[in-house]
Biopython code that builds the backbone (N, CA, C, O; Angstrom):
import numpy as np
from Bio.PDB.StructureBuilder import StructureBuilder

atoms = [
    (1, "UNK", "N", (-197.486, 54.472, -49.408)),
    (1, "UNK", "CA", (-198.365, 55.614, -49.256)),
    (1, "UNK", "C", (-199.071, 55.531, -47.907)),
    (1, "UNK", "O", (-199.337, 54.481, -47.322)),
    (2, "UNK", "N", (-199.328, 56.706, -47.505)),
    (2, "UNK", "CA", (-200.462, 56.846, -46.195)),
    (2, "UNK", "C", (-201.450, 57.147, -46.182)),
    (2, "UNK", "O", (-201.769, 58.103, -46.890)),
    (3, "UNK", "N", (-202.363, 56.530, -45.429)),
    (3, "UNK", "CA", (-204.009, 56.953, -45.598)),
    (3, "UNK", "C", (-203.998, 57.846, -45.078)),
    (3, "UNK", "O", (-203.205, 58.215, -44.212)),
    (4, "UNK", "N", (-205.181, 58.542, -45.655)),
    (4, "UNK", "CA", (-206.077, 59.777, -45.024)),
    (4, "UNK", "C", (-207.154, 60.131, -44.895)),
    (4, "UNK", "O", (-207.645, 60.175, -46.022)),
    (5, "UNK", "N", (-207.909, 60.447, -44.115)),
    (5, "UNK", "CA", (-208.814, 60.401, -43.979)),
    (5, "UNK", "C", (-209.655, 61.849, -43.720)),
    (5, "UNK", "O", (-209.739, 62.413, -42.630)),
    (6, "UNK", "N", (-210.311, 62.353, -45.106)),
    (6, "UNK", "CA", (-210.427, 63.991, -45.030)),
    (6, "UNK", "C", (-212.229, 63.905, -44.786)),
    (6, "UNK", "O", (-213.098, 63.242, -45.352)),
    (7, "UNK", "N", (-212.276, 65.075, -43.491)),
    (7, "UNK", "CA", (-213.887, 65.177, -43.550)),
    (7, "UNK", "C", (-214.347, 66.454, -43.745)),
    (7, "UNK", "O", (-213.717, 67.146, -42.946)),
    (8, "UNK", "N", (-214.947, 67.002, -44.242)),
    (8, "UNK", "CA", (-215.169, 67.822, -44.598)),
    (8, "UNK", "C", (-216.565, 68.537, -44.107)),
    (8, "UNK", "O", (-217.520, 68.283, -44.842)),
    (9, "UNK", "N", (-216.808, 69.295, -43.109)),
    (9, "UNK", "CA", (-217.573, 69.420, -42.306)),
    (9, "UNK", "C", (-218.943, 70.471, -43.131)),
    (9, "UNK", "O", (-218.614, 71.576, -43.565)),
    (10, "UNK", "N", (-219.962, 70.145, -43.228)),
    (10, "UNK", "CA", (-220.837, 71.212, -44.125)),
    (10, "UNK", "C", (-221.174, 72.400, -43.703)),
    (10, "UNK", "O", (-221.137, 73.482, -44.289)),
    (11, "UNK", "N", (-221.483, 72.143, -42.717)),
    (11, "UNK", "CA", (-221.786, 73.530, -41.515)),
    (11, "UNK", "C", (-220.292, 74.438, -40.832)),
    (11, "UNK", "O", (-219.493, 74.049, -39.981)),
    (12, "UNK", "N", (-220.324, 75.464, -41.428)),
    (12, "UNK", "CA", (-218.796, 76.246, -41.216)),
    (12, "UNK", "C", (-217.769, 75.952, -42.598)),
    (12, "UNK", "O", (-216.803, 76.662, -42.875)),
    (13, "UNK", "N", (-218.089, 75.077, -43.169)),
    (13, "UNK", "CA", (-217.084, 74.551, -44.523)),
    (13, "UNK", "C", (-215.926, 74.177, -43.856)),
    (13, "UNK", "O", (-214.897, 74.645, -44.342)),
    (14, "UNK", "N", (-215.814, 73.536, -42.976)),
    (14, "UNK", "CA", (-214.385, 73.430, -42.210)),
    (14, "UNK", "C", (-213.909, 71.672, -42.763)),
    (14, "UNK", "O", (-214.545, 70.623, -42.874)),
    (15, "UNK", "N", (-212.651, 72.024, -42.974)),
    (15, "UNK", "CA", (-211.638, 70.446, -43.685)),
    (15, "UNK", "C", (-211.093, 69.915, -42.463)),
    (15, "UNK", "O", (-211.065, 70.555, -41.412)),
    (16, "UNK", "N", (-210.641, 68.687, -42.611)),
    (16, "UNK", "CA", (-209.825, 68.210, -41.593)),
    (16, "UNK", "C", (-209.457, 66.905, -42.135)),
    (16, "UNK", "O", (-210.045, 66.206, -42.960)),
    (17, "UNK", "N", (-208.030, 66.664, -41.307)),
    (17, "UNK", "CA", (-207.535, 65.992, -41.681)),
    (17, "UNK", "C", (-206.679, 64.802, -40.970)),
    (17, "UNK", "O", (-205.559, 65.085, -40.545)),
    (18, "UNK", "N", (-207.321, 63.114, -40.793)),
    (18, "UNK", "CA", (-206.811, 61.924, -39.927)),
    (18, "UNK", "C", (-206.012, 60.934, -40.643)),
    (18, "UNK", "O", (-206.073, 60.636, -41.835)),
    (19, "UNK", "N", (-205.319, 60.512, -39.808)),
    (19, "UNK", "CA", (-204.103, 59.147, -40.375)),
    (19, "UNK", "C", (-205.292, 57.921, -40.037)),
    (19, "UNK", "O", (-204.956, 56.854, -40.550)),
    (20, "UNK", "N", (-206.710, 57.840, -39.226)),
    (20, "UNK", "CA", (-207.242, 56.751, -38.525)),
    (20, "UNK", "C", (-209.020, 57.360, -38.114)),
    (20, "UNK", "O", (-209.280, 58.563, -38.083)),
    (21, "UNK", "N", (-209.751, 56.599, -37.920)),
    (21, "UNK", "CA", (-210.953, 56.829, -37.760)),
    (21, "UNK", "C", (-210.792, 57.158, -36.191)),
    (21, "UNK", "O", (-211.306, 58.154, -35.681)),
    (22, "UNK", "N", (-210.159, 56.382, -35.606)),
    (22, "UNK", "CA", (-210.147, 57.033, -34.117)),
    (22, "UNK", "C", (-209.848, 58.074, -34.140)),
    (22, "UNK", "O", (-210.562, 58.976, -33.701)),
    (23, "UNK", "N", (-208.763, 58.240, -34.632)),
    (23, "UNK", "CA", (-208.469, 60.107, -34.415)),
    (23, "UNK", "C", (-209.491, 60.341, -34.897)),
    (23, "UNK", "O", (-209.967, 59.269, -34.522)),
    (24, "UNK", "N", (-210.331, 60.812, -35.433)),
    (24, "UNK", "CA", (-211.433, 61.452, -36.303)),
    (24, "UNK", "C", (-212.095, 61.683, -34.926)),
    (24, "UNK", "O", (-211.841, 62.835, -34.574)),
    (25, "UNK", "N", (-212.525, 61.311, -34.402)),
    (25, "UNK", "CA", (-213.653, 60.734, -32.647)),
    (25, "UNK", "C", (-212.859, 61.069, -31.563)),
    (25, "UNK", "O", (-213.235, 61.017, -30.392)),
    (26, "UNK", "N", (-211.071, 61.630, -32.184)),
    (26, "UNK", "CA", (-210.406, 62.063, -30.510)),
    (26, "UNK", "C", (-210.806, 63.924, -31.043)),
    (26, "UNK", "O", (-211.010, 64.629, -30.055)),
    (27, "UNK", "N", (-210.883, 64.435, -31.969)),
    (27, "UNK", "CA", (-211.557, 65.341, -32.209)),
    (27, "UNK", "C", (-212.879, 66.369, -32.619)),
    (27, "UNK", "O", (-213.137, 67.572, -32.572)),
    (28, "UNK", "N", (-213.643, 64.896, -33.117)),
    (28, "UNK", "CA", (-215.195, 65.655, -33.165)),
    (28, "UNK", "C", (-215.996, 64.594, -33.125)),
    (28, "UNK", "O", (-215.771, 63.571, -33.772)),
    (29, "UNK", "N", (-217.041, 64.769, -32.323)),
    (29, "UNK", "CA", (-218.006, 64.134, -32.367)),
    (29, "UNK", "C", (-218.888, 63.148, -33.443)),
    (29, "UNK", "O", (-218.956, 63.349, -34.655)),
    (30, "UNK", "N", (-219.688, 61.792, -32.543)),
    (30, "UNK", "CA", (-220.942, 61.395, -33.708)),
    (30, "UNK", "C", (-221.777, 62.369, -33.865)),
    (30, "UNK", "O", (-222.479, 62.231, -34.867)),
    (31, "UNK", "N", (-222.065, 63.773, -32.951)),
    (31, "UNK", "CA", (-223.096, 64.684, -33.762)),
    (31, "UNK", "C", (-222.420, 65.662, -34.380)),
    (31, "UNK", "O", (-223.055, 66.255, -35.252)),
    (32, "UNK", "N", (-221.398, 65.980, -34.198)),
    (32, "UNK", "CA", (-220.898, 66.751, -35.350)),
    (32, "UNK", "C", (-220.596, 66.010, -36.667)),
    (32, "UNK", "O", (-220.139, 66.712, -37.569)),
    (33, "UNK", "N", (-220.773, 64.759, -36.905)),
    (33, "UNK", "CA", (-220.368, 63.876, -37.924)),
    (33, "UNK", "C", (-221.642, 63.736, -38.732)),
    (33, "UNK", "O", (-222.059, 64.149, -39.814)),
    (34, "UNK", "N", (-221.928, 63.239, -38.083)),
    (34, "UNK", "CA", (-223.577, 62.454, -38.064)),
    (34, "UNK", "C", (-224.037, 61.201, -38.340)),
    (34, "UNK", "O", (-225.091, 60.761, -38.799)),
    (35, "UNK", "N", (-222.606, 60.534, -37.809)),
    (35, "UNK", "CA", (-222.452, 59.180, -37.804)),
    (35, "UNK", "C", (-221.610, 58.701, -36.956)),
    (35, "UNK", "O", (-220.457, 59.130, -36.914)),
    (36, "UNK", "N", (-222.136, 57.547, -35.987)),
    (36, "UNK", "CA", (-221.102, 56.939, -35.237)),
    (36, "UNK", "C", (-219.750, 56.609, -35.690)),
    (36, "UNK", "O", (-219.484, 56.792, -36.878)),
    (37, "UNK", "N", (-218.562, 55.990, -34.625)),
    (37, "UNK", "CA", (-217.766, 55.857, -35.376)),
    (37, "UNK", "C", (-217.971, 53.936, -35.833)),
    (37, "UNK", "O", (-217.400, 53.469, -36.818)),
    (38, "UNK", "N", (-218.606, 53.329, -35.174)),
    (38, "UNK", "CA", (-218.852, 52.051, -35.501)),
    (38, "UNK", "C", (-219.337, 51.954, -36.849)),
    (38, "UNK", "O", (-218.730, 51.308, -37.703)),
    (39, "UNK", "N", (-220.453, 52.597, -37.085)),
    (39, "UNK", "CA", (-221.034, 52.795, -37.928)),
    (39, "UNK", "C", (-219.953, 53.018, -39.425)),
    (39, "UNK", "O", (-220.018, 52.426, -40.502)),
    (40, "UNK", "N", (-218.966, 54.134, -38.956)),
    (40, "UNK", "CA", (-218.249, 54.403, -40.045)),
    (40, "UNK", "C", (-217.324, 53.457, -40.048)),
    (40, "UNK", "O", (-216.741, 53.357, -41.128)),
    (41, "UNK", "N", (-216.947, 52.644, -39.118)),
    (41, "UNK", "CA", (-215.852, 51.973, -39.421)),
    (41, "UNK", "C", (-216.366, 50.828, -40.787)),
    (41, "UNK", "O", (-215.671, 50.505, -41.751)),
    (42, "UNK", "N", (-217.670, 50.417, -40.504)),
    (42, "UNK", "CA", (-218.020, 49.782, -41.296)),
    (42, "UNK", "C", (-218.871, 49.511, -42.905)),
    (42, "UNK", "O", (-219.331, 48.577, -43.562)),
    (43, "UNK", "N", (-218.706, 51.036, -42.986)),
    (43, "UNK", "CA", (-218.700, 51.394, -44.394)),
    (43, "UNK", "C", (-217.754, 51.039, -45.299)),
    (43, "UNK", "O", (-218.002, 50.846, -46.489)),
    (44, "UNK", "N", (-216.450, 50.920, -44.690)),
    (44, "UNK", "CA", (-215.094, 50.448, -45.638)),
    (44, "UNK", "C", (-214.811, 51.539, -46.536)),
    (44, "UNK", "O", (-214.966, 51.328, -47.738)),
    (45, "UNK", "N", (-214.410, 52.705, -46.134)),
    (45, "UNK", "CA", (-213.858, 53.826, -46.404)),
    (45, "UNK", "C", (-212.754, 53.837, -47.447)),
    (45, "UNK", "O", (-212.535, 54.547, -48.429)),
    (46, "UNK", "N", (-211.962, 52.510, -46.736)),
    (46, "UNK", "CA", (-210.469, 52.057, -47.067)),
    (46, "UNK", "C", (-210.656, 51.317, -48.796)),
    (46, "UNK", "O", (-209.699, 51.096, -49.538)),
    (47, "UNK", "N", (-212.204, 51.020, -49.161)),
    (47, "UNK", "CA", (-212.833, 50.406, -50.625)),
    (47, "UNK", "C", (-212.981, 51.841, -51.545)),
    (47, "UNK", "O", (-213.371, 51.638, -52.694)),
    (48, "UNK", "N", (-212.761, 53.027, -51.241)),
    (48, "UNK", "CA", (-212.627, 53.630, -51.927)),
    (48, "UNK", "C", (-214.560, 54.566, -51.824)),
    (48, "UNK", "O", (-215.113, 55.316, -52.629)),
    (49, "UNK", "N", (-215.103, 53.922, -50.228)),
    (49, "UNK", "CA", (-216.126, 54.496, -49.621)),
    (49, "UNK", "C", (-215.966, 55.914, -49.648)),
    (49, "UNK", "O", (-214.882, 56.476, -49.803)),
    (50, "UNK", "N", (-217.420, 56.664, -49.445)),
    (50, "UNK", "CA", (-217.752, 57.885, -49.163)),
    (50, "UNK", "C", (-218.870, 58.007, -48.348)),
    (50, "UNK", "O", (-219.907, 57.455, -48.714)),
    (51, "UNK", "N", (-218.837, 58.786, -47.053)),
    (51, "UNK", "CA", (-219.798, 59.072, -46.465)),
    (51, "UNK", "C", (-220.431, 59.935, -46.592)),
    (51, "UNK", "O", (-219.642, 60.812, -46.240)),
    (52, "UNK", "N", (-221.604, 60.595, -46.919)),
    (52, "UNK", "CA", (-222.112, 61.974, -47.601)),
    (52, "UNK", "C", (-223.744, 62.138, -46.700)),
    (52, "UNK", "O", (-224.747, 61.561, -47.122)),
    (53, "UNK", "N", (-223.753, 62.613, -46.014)),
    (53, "UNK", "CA", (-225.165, 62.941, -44.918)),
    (53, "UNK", "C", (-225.167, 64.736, -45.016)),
    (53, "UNK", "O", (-224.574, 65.429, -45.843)),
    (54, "UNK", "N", (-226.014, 65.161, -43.914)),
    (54, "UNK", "CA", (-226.375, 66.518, -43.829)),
    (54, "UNK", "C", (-225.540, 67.009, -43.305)),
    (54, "UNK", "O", (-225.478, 68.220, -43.517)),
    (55, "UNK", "N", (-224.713, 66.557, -42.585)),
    (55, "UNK", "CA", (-223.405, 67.021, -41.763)),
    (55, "UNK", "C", (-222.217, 66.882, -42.422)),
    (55, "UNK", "O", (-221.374, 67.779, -42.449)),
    (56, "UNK", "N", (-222.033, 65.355, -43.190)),
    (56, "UNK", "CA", (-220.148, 66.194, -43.463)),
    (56, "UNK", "C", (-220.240, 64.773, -44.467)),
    (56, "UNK", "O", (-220.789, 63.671, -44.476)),
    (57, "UNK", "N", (-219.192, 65.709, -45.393)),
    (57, "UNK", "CA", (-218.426, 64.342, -46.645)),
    (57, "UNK", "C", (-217.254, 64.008, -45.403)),
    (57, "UNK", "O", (-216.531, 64.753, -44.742)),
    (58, "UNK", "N", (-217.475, 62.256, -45.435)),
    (58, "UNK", "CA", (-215.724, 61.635, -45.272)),
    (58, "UNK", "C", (-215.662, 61.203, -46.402)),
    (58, "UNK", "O", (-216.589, 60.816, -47.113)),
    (59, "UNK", "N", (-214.139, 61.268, -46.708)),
    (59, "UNK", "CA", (-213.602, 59.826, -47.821)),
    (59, "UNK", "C", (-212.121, 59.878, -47.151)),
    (59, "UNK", "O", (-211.363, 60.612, -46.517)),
    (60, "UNK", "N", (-212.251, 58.463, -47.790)),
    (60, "UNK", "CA", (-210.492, 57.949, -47.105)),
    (60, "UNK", "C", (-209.462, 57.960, -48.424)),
    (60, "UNK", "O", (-209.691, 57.143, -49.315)),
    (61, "UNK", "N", (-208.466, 58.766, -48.544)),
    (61, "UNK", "CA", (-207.128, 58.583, -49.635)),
    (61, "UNK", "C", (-206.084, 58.524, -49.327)),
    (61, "UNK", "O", (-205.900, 58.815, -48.145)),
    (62, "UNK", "N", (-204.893, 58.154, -50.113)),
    (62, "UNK", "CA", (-204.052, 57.846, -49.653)),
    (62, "UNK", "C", (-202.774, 59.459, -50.003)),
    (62, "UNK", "O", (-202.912, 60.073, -51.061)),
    (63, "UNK", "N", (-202.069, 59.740, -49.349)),
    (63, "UNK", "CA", (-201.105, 60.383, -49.004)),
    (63, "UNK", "C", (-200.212, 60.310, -49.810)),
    (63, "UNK", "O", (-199.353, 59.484, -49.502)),
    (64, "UNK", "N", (-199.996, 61.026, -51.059)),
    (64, "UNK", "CA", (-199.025, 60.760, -52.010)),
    (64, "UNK", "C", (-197.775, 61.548, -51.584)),
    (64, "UNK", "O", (-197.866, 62.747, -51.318)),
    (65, "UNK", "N", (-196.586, 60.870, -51.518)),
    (65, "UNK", "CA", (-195.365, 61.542, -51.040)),
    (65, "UNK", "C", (-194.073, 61.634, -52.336)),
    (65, "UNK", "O", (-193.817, 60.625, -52.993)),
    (66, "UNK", "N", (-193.506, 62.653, -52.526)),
    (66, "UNK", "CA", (-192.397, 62.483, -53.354)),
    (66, "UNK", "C", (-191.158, 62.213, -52.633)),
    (66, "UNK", "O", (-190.597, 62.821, -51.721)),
    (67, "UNK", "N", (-190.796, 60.853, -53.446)),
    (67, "UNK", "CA", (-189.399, 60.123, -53.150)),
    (67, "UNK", "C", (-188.684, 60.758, -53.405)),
    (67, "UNK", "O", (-188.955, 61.298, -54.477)),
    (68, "UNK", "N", (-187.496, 61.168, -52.864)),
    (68, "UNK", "CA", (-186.061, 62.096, -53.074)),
    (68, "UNK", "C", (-185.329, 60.584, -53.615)),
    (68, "UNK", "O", (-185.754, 59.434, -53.510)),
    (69, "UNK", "N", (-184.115, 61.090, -54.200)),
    (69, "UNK", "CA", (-183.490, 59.929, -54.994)),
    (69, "UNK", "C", (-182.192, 60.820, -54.558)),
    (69, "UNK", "O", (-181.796, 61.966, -54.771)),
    (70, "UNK", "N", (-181.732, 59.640, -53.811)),
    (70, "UNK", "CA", (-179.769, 60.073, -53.560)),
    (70, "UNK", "C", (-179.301, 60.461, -54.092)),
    (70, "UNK", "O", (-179.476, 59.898, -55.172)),
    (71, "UNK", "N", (-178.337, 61.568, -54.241)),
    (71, "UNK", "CA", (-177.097, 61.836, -54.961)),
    (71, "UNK", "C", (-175.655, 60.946, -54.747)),
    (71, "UNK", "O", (-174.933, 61.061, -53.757)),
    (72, "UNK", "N", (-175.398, 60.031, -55.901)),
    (72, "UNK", "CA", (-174.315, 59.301, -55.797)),
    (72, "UNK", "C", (-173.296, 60.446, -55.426)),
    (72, "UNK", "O", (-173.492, 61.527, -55.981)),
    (73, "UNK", "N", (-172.158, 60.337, -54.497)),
    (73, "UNK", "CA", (-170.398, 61.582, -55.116)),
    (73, "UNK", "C", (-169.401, 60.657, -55.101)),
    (73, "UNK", "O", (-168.251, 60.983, -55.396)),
]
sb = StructureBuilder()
sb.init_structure("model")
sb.init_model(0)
sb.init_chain("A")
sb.init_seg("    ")
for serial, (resi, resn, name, xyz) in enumerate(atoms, 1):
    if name == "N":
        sb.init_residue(resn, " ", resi, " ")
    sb.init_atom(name, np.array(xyz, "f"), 0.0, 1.0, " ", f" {name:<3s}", serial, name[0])
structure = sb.get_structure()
């Protein structure tokens, strides 16, 4: 499975969506967040963390994918 990392911005209701906390910071800001990214790195997101302030829910999940299964001929 792949992580993800969905934030959910309060102001505008706007979603978004990272494979990595850096990406998160190559697109919006600590004040659009309202948290550094140091800061968030060390919440441990990846423990099943949630970040919840005046500015935006993060949580980190994982990427559920459906396996295709070969056709023997």
């Amino acid at each position: 499975m792949t992580k993800v990392i969905h934030v959910h911005l309060l102001h505008g209701r706007r979603n978004y969506y990272f494979g990595s906390i850096p990406a998160v910071y190559s697109v919006l800001t600590a004040e659009d967040l309202g948290i550094t990214q140091s800061s968030l790195e060390r919440v441990g997101l990846s423990k099943g963390g949630v970040v919840l302030n005046k500015k935006a829910v993060i949580r980190a999940g994982e990427l559920i994918r459906h396996t295709a299964k070969k056709q023997v001929r």
